[in-house]
C-alpha positions, 0 to 999 in steps of 0.5 A: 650646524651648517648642514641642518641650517643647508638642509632648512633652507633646501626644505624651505625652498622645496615647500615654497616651490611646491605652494607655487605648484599647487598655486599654478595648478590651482589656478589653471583648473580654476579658470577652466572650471569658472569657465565650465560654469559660466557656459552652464549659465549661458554666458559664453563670451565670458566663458570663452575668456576663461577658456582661452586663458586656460588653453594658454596655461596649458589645459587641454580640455580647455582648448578643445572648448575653445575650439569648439567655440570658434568653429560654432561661433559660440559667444564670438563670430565663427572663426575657423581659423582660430579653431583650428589652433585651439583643436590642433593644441587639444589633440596634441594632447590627446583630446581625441574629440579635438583629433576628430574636429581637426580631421574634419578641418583638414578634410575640409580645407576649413581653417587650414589647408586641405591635407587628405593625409593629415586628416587621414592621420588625425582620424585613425588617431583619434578612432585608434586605428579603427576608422568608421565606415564614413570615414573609409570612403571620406578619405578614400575620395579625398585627392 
């Protein structure tokens, strides 16, 4: 009896940690999805609130939109900075539109310092190997 009542209480546990899963889950594509419809509508600084709430519950693609947000100066001030935090999260996740913008940063010393090589390391990331020709000599003049 002792072990059906052990084996109740573990399944209990198990179905209350997975309800808390789906919840964590749930709430964090709900919050990047709210925020996806919102910048349908036009409402951006609201939609950067979500986004970033998203980015911080770990959503990659969230994080590449903040990025995104920061760096055009979408529904806030330009902020490269900032940016840069949100597109470096992104491609370390392997949002390779996050590796491309980070690249692009470095090669710029835009909201980081200028690094030749990290930009270098971003775009072959980010292009699989296969750098484009602009690219080629972007870093080639890189120094």
């Amino acid at each position: 009896m002792r072990l059906f009542t052990l084996s109740m209480k573990t399944s209990a546990l198990c179905s209350i940690s997975m309800l808390v899963l789906c919840m964590a889950l749930t709430a964090r594509a709900g919050d990047f999805e709210s925020a996806e419809a919102l910048a349908a509508q036009g409402a951006h600084a609201s939609a950067l609130v979500l986004y970033r709430k998203a980015a911080a519950r770990g959503h990659p693609l969230a994080n590449h939109r903040a990025g995104t947000y920061y760096i055009e100066g979408i529904g806030t001030d330009q902020n490269a900075v900032e940016a840069a935090g949100y597109f470096l999260a992104g491609a370390r996740a392997g949002v390779e539109d996050s590796m491309v913008y980070l690249a692009r940063l470095y090669l710029l010393g835009k909201g980081l310092p200028r690094d030749c090589e990290r930009a270098r390391y971003w775009i072959t990331r980010a292009t699989r190997g296969t750098l484009p020709h602009e690219w080629k000599i972007e870093l080639d003049a890189c120094s």
